[in-house]
N, C-alpha and C positions, 0 to 999 in steps of 0.2 A: 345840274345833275338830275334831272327830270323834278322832282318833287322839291316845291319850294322852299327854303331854310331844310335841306338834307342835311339829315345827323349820320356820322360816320364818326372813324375812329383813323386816328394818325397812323397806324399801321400795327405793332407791338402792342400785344395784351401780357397781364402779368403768366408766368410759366410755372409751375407747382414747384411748390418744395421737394418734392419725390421724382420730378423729373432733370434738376438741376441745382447744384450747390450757389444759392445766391451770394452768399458773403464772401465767397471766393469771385464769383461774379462779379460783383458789386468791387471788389478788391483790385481788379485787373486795370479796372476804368474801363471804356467801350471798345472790345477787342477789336482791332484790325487785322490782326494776322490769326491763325487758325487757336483758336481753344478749346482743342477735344475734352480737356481735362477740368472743364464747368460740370459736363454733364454726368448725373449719376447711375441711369443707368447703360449699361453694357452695350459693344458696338453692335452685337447681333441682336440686343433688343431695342433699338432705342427707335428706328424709324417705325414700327409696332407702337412704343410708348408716344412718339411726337403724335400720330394720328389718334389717341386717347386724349391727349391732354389738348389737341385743335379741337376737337369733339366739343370739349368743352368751351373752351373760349368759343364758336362760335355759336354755342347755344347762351353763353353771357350777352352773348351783343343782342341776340334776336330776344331773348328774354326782356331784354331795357327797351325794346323797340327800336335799336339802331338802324336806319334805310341802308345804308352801305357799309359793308363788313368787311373785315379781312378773315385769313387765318389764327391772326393773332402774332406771325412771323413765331410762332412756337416753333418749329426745327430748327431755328438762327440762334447762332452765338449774339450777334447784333444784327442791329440794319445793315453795316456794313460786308462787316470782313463775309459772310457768308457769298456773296455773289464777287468779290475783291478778287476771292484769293480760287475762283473759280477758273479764272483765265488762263488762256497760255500766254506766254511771255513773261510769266511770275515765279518769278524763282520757288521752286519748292522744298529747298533745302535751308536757302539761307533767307535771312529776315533783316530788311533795312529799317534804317532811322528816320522817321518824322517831326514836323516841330507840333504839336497840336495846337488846340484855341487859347487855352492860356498863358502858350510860350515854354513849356517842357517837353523833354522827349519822348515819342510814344514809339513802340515798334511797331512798322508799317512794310505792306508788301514791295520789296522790292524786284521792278522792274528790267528785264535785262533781257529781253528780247519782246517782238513785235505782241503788241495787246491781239487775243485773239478768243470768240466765243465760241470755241470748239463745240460746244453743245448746250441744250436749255438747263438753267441752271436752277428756275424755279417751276418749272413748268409739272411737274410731279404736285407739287404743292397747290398749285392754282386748280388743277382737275381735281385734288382730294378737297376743296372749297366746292366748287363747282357741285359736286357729287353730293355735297350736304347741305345745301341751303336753298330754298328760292327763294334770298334776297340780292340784291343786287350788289355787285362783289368788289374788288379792288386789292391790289396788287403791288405792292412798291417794292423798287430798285435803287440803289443808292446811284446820283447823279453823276454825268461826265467829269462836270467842274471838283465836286468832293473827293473824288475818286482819283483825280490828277495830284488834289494837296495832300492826302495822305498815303502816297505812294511815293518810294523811295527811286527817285527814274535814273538809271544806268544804260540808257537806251537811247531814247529820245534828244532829239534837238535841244528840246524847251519845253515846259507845261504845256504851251499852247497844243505842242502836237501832239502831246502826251493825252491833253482834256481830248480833242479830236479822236484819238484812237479809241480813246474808252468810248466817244459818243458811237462809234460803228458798231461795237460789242452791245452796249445798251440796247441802240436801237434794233440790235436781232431778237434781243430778249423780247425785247417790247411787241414787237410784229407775232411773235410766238405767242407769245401770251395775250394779245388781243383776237386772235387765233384761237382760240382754248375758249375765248368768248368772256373775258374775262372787262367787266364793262368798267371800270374807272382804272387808269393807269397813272402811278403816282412818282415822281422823281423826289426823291430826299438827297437837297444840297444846303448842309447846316452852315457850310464854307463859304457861302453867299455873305452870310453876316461874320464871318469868323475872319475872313479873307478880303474884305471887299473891294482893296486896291486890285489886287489881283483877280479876280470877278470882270472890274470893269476893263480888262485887257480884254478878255475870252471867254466869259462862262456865256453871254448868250449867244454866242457863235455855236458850241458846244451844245449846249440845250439843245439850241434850234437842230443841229445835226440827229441830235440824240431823237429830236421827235419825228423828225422827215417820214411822211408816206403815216404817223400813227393816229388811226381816224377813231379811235376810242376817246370816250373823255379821258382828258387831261390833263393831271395836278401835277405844279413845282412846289415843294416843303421846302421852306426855312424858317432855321430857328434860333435860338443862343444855346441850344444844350441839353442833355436832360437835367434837369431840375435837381437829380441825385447828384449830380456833379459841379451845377453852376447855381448858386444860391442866392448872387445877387443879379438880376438882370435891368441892365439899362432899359429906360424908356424910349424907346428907337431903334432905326435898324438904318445902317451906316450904308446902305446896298437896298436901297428902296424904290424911290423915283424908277430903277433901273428894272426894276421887277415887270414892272407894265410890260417892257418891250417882249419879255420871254412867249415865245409861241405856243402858250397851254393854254387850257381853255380856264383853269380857275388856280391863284396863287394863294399856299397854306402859308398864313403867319401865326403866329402866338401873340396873344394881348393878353393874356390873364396873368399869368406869374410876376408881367413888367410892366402891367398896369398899363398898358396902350391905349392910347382912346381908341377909339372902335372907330370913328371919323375918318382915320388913316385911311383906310379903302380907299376913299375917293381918289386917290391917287393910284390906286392898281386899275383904275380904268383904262383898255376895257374888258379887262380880265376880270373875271368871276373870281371870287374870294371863299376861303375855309377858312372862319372865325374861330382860331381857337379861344376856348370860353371858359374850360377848367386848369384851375390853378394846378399842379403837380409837384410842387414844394411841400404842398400839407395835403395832410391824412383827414381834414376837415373836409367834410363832402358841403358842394355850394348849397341853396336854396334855388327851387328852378324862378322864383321872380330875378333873382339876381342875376342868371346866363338871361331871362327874358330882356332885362334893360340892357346887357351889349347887345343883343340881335338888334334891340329898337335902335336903339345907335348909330348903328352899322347900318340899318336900313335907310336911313335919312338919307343914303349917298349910295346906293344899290337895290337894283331890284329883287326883290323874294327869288326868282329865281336864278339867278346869277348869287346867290351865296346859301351856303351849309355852313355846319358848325360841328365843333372838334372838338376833343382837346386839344391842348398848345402842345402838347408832345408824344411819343407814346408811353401807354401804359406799362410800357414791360416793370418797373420799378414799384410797383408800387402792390402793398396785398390784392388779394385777390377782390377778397368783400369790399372793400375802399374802390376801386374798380367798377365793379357792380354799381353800389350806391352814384356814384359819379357821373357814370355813362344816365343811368335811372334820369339824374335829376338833370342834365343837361337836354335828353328828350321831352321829360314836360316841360322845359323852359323853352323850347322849340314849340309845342303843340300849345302854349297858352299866344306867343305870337302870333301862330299860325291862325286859330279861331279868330284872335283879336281881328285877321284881315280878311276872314270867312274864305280860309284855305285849308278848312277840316281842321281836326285837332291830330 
């Protein structure tokens, strides 16, 4: 990601209290299908309010010194449903059933004619990025393979042709939005570790479609969850080994919340790695020696530039200030490594 151990952020920063009813949010679980009715204010104000409150999130990133920003995905209900339920071929009336990661029902789009990305879906959002920062940007889309298990398919063959068709939709986005100049493009497939039998049928068929022709850097996210919702997380990832083969240029994992060793890497060779480094269970902000001994860790078995660091998930969940502090301490713990190997602070 040009500059060595790059600090970024998983995508999602926290959203104000004034621009969204959290507990009701928080109450839903992570919407798949459309939820107008999180947001507080009004339809004729609120795309006015999301570009105040992006404002902000992306003067918190550049305040902590973050190299690679998002928006903050401040206009999204979630990572998901926002780009989901954008498609044609999605019923817009009626709403299917899902299994989710822990095995209960969630409402999910369903599917009942051809997946189709009649038009950009984030691409408004990336030029209001674009137009406010000069740091170096990034943009996530929820992946082919995610996107196939949480969709109710009344259409399609089988998942498989189901992940494919999303991978076509993606990859228009993608091409758009690398267009737009928008330099790290990020896939979020949490369904990699949620799903992994089914993964190893077709998600890197699907990937690899979804990335075809896309010459931006490029991240796959997976994870176990936000943190608000999965509170215990295994040490492992059941859909690993398998990560290497994906055709991006660097794979995001989470090691903090589940205590990963940081050693793992070595096994995403020879893909470049997003170390996430902050815990998002707890409102305890780390110390930056602490994020500095996973990066040493991690580094035993990759090169400085071939890995950044993260947090393990996004921020949307958690206070604002907590946020702040967090992002703060995981770039000095980037910048004391960084000296250690006389790569600036």
């Amino acid at each position: 990601m040009t500059t060595p151990i790059a600090t970024t952020v998983m995508g999602s920063y926290p959203q104000p209290d004034w621009l969204i009813d959290r507990d009701h949010l928080v109450g839903k679980g992570v919407p798949r299908v459309r939820a107008d009715d999180v947001w507080r204010v009004d339809a004729d104000n609120l795309a006015e309010a999301v570009e105040a409150a992006t404002l902000v999130a992306i003067a918190d990133q550049e305040a902590a010194g973050v190299d690679i920003i998002t928006d903050g995905e401040i206009g999204r209900e979630s990572y998901f449903n926002h780009f989901a339920n954008a498609l044609g071929g999605v019923d817009q009336d009626r709403i299917g059933t899902g299994v989710n990661r822990v095995g209960g029902k969630s409402e999910v789009p369903l599917v009942n004619g051809p997946i189709e990305r009649r038009r950009p879906v984030e691409a408004t959002s990336a030029r209001f990025l674009k137009a406010h920062t000069t740091s170096r940007t990034k943009v996530t889309v929820p992946g082919p393979f995610t996107l196939s298990q949480l969709a109710e398919n009344a259409y399609y063959p089988d998942q498989r042709s189901l992940a494919l068709a999303y991978a076509a939709a993606v990859r228009q986005e993608l091409l758009d939005l690398q267009d737009i100049g928008i330099d790290v493009l990020q896939l979020d497939e949490p369904y990699l570790q949620a799903n992994a039998e089914a993964a190893r049928d077709f998600a890197v068929e699907a990937i690899a479609a979804a990335l075809d022709g896309v010459e931006a850097v490029t991240t796959v996210h997976t994870c176990y969850g936000y943190a608000q919702y999965v509170k215990e997380k295994v040490s492992g990832y059941p859909f690993f080994t398998e990560l290497s083969r994906l055709p991006a240029d660097f794979i995001a994992i989470e090691t903090a919340q589940p205590d990963l060793d940081p050693a793992v890497v070595a096994h995403l060779r020879p893909r470049g790695v997003v170390l996430g480094v902050l815990d998002l269970s707890t409102e305890e902000v780390e110390q930056p020696e602490q994020i500095a001994v996973r990066i040493r860790a991690a580094l035993e078995h990759v090169e400085p530039e071939a890995l950044a660091v993260s947090p393990d998930c996004g921020l949307k969940f958690l206070p604002r200030d907590v946020a702040r502090r967090k992002l703060a301490a995981m770039v000095q713990g980037a910048s004391i490594v960084r000296s250690e190997l006389g790569l600036g602070g």
